[in-house]
C-alpha positions in Angstrom: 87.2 -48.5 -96.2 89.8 -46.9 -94.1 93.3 -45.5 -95.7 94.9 -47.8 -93.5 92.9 -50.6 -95.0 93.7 -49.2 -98.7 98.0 -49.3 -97.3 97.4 -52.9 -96.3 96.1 -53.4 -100.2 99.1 -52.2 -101.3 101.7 -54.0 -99.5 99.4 -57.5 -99.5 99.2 -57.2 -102.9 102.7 -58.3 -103.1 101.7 -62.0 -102.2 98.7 -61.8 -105.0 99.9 -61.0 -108.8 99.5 -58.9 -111.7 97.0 -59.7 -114.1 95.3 -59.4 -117.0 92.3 -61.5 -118.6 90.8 -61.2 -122.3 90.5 -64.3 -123.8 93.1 -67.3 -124.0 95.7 -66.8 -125.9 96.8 -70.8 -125.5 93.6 -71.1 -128.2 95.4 -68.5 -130.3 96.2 -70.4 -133.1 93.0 -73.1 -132.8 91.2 -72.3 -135.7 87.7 -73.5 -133.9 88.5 -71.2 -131.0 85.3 -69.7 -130.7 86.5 -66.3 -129.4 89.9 -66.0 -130.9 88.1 -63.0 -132.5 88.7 -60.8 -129.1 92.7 -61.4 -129.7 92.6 -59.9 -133.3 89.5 -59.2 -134.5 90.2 -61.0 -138.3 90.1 -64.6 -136.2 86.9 -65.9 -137.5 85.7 -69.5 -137.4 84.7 -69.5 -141.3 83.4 -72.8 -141.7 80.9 -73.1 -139.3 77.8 -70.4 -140.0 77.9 -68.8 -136.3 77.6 -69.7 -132.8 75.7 -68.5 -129.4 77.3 -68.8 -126.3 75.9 -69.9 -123.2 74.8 -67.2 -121.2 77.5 -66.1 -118.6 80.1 -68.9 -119.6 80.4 -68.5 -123.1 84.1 -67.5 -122.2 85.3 -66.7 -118.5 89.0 -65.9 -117.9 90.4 -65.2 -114.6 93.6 -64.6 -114.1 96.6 -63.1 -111.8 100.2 -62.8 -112.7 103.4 -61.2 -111.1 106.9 -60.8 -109.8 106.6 -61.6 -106.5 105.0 -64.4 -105.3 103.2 -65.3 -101.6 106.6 -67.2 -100.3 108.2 -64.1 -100.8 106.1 -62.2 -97.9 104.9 -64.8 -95.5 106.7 -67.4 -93.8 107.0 -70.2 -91.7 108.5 -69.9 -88.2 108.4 -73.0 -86.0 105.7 -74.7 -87.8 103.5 -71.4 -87.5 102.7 -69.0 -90.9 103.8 -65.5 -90.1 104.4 -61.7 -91.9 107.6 -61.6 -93.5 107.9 -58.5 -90.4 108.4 -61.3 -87.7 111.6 -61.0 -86.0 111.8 -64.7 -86.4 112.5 -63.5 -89.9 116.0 -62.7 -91.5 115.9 -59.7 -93.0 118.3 -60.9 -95.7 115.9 -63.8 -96.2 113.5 -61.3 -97.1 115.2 -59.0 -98.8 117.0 -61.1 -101.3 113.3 -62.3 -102.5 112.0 -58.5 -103.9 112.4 -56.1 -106.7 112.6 -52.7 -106.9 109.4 -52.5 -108.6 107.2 -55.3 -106.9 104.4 -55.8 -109.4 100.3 -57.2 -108.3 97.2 -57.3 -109.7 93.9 -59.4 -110.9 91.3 -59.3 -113.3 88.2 -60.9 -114.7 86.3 -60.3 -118.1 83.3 -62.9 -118.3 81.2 -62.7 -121.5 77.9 -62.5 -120.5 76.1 -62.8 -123.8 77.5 -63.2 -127.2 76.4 -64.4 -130.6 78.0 -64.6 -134.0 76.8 -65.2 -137.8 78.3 -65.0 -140.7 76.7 -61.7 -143.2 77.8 -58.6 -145.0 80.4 -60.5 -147.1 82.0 -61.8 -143.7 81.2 -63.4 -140.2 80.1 -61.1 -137.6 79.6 -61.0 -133.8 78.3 -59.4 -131.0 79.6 -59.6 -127.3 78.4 -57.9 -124.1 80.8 -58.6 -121.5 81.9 -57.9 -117.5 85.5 -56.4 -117.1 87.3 -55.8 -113.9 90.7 -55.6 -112.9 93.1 -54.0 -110.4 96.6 -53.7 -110.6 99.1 -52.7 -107.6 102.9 -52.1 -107.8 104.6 -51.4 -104.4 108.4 -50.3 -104.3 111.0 -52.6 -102.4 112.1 -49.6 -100.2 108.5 -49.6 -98.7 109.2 -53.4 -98.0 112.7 -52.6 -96.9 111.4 -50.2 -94.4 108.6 -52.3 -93.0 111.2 -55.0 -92.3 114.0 -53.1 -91.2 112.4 -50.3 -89.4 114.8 -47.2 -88.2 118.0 -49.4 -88.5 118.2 -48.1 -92.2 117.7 -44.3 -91.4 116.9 -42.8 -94.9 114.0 -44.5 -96.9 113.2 -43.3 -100.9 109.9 -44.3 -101.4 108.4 -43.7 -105.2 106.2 -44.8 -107.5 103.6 -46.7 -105.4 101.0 -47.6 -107.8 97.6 -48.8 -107.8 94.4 -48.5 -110.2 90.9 -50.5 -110.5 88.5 -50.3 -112.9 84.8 -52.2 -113.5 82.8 -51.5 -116.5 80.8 -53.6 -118.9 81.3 -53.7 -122.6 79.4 -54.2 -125.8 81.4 -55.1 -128.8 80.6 -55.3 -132.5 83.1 -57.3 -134.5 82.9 -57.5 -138.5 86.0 -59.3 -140.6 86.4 -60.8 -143.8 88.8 -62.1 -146.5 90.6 -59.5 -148.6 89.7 -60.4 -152.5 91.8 -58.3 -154.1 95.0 -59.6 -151.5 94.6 -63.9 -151.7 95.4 -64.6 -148.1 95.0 -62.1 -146.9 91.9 -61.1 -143.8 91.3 -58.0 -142.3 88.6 -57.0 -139.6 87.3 -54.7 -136.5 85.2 -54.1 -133.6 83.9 -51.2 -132.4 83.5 -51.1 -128.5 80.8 -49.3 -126.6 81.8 -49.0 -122.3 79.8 -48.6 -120.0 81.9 -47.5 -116.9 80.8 -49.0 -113.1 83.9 -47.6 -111.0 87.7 -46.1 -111.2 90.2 -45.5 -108.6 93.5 -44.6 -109.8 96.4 -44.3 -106.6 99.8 -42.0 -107.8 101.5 -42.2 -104.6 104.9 -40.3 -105.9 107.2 -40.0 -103.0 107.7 -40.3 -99.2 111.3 -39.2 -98.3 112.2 -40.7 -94.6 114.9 -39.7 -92.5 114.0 -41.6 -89.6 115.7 -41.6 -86.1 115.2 -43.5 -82.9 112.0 -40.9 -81.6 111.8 -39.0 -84.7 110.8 -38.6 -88.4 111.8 -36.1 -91.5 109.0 -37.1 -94.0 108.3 -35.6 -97.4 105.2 -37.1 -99.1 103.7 -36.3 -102.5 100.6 -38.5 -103.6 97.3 -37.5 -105.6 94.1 -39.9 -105.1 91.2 -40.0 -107.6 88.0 -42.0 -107.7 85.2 -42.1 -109.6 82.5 -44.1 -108.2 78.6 -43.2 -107.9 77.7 -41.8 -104.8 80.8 -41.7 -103.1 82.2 -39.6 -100.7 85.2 -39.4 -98.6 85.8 -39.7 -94.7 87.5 -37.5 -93.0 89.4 -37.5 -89.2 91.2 -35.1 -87.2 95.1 -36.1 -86.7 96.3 -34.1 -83.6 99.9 -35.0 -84.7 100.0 -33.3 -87.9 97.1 -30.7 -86.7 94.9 -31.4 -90.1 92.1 -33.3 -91.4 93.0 -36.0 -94.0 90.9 -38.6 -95.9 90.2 -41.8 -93.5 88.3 -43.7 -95.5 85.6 -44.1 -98.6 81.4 -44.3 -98.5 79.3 -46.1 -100.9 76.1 -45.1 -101.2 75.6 -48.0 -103.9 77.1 -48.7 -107.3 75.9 -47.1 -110.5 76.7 -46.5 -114.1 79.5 -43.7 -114.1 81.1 -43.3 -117.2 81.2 -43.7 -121.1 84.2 -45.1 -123.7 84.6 -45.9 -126.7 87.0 -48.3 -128.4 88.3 -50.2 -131.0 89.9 -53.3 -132.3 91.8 -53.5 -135.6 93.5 -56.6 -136.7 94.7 -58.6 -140.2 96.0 -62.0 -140.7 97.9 -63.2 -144.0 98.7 -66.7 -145.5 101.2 -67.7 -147.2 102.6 -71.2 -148.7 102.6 -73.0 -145.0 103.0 -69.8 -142.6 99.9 -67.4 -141.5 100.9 -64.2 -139.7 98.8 -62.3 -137.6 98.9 -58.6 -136.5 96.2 -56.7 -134.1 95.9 -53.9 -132.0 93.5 -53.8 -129.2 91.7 -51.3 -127.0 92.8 -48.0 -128.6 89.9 -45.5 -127.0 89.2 -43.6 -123.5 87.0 -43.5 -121.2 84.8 -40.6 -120.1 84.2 -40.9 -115.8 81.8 -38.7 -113.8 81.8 -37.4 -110.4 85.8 -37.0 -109.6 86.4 -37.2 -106.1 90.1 -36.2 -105.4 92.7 -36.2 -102.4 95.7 -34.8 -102.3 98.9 -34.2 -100.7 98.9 -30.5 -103.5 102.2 -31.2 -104.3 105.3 -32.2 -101.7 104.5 -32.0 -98.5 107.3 -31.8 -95.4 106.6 -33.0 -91.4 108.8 -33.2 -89.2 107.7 -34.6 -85.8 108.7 -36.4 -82.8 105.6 -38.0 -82.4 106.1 -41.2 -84.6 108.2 -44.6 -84.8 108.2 -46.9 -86.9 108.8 -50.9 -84.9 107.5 -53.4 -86.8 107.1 -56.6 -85.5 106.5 -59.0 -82.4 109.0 -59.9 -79.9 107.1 -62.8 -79.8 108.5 -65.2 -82.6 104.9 -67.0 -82.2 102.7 -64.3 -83.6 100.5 -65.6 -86.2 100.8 -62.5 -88.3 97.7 -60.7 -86.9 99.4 -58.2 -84.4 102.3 -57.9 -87.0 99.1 -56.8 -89.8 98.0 -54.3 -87.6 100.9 -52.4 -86.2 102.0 -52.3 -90.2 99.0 -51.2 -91.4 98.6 -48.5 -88.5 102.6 -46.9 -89.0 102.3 -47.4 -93.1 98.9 -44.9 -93.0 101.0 -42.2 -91.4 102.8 -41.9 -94.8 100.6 -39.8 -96.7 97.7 -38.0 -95.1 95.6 -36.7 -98.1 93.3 -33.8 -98.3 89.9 -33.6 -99.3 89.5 -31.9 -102.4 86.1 -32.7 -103.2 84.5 -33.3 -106.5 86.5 -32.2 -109.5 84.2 -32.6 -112.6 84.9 -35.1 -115.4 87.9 -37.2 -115.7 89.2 -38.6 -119.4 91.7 -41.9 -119.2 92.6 -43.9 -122.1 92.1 -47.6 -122.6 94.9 -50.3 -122.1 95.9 -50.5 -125.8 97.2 -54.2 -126.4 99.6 -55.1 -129.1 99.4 -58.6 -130.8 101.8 -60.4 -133.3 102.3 -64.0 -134.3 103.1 -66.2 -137.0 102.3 -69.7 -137.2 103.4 -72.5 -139.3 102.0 -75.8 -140.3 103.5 -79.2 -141.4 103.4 -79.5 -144.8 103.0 -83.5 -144.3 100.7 -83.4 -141.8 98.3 -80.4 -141.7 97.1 -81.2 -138.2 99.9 -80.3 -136.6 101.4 -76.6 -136.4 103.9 -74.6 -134.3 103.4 -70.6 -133.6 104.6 -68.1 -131.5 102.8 -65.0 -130.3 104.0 -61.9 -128.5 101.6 -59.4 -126.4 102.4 -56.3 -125.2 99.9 -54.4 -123.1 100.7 -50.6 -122.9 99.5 -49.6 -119.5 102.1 -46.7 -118.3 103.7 -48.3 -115.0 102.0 -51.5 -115.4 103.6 -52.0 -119.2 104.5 -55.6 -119.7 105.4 -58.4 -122.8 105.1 -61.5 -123.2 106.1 -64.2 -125.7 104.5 -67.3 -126.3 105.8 -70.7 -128.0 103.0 -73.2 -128.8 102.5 -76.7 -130.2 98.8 -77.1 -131.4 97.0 -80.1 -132.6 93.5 -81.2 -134.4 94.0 -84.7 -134.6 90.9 -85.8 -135.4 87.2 -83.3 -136.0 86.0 -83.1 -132.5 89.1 -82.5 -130.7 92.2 -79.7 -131.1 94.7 -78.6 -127.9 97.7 -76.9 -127.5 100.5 -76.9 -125.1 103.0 -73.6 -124.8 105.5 -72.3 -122.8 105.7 -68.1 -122.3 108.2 -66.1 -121.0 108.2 -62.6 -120.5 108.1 -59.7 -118.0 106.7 -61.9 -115.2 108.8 -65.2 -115.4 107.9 -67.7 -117.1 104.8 -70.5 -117.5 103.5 -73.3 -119.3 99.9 -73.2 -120.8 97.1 -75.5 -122.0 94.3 -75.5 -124.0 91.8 -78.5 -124.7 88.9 -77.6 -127.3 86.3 -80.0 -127.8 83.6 -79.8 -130.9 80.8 -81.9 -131.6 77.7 -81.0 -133.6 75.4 -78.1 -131.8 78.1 -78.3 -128.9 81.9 -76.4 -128.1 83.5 -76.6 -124.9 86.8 -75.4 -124.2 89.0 -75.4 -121.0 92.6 -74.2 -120.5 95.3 -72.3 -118.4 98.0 -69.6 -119.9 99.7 -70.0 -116.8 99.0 -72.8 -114.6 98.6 -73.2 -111.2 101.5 -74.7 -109.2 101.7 -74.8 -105.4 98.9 -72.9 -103.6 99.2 -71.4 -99.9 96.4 -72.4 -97.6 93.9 -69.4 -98.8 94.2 -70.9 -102.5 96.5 -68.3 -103.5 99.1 -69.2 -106.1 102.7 -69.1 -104.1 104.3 -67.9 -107.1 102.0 -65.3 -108.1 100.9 -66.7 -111.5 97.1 -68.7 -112.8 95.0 -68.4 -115.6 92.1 -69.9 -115.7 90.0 -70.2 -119.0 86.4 -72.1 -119.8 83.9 -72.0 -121.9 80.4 -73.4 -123.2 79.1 -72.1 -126.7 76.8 -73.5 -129.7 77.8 -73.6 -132.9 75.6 -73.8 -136.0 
């Protein structure tokens, strides 16, 4: 994969999302939610004696979520779709539509096998799962400079994010009621990773003072991967007179890296309220085989070899020639070194905070309203989100919700349909659900979450 091809991640990103995907939280307060236990590990469905989930689907949750949405970088010109860098584009069309921290991403965790029983004074489970996620945030000057080119002659461009990480989990998850505290439930799981892949992107700064045949750059950026038999490219520039990484080689995928971590969570009842309180993900993870590029701190050129002209003259591009020429000038930014293989690398986990409180009808016990806040600490990628639901169980076999969040990416509506029948559980819902789509199926306003799930209860 060449860095040009890693740039063009990092500015497409912005029509994608920013994610994150764990289990649905529109089934938070369902009490037959089968895996409501992987939002705070003191959810436990206590009547029935256990469950096993369908292998593969016992829960799958995809989802994307953002502040910037497809219709903010790609356009239609005379009935044609083109880059947002077309000159049939208003700049000011463009610019009014982006932040100053544009925020992407994606992510999948699919429980491959999971099983629970009830033993040890409470109800127990064990889950192996597939986690993978990516997360991108690209600054609006590095959009403001793709689309405006050397007309704005100074360019500040920091904190261009980006990390990835694939690694499968096995969880053990014990809770049970408090005697000594009526109402009250405490429990935990213990997580054991095993790590696939990591790629973590800090690109700091690039400092532009561009002219009409000329640019003053300062870069600072730091590049680490840890992937199994990987290596770096390398190429030649004669305009800078150094070798810098060009690209990435696989030599196939293999176990990398070890974690641990760990869920804690309570939930307490009182008269017609039940609050709820869990903390998720506290741990690290240990990677192997470090391969690191490098800027090795700032880094100054100054060169008359470069400019930067985005665009076609041709207001009937379809996008392609506009791609390229981006994705060619953007590489120039940072040209990292090779540093080789550094030893281990230690990151933590993305500790997630959850809260709600819920409260049921006193005259009709069916029928409950709750709210629930997450928080996911994840350094640049931080985020909160509240959510306001409606849930119902009108009769054995059936209980849904409906919600409405707001938060750091906007807001959305969810929806969660749970159906039970004897030896049988099949849920199906959305946190955020899809609205308009663009032609490649991508959500125009950045934000879907998908959640399904087969299991069998006994």
């Amino acid at each position: 994969m060449k860095s040009k091809y890693i740039l063009s991640i990092l500015v497409a990103g912005a029509a994608a999302g920013s994610a994150f995907a764990q289990a649905s939280y529109s089934g938070y307060f369902i009490d037959n939610y089968t895996h409501r236990y992987m939002l705070n590990p003191a959810m436990a469905d206590t009547v029935r004696k256990g469950f096993v989930a369908f292998p593969a689907l016992g829960s799958l949750n995809v989802g994307m979520h953002g502040n910037v949405g497809v219709n903010s970088l790609v356009y239609n010109v005379d009935g044609r779709t083109v880059l947002f860098t077309n000159p049939g584009v208003e700049a000011s069309t463009v610019l009014g539509k982006i932040h100053d921290k544009n925020r992407i991403g994606a992510a999948v965790n699919e429980d491959i096998l999971a099983v629970g029983w009830k033993a040890w004074g409470g109800n127990n489970a064990i889950t192996i799962s597939a986690v993978a996620d990516a997360e991108v945030m690209v600054p609006g000057s590095l959009i403001r400079l793709a689309k405006e080119g050397v007309e704005n002659k100074t360019y500040d461009i920091k904190n261009l994010r980006a990390t990835a990480n694939a690694y499968a989990q096995i969880q053990l998850n014990h809770s049970r009621d408090i005697k000594q505290v009526p109402g009250l439930r405490a429990g935990a799981a213990v997580k054991f990773l095993l790590g696939l892949g990591n790629v973590d992107m800090y690109m700091n700064e690039a400092y532009l003072q561009l002219n009409e045949d000329s640019w003053n750059i300062r870069t600072n950026a730091d590049v680490y991967a840890n992937i199994k038999n990987a290596t770096f490219k390398q190429k030649y520039s004669d305009k800078t007179g150094r070798f810098y990484v060009d690209g990435l080689d696989i030599d196939g995928i293999g176990l990398n890296g070890f974690g641990l971590g760990f869920d804690l969570g309570a939930t307490y009842e009182w008269r017609d309220f039940r609050f709820s309180l869990a903390m998720l993900d506290l741990g690290f993870m240990s990677w192997s085989n470090t391969l690191k590029a490098s800027t090795n701190g700032y880094r100054e050129v100054a060169t008359s070899d470069y400019t930067f002209s985005i665009g076609s003259d041709n207001k009937d591009d379809d996008g392609r020639t506009e791609w390229d020429k981006l994705t060619d000038d953007l590489s120039n930014l940072y040209q990292l070194e090779d540093e080789g293989h550094t030893g281990g690398r230690t990151t933590g986990l993305r500790a997630t905070l959850n809260w709600g409180v819920e409260y049921i009808l006193p005259y009709y016990r069916n029928l409950s309203f709750g709210m629930v806040n997450t928080t996911k600490f994840n350094g640049s990628f931080t985020w909160t989100d509240f959510r306001f639901s409606a849930n119902v169980h009108p009769v054995k076999c059936l209980a849904a919700s409906v919600n409405f969040a707001a938060g750091t990416y906007g807001v959305a509506f969810g929806w969660l349909l749970n159906l039970n029948v004897k030896g049988f559980n099949m849920f199906a819902g959305m946190d955020r659900t899809v609205g308009k789509l663009a032609k490649q199926g991508i959500p125009l306003n950045s934000n879907a979450e998908v959640s399904f799930g087969i299991n069998f209860p006994f």
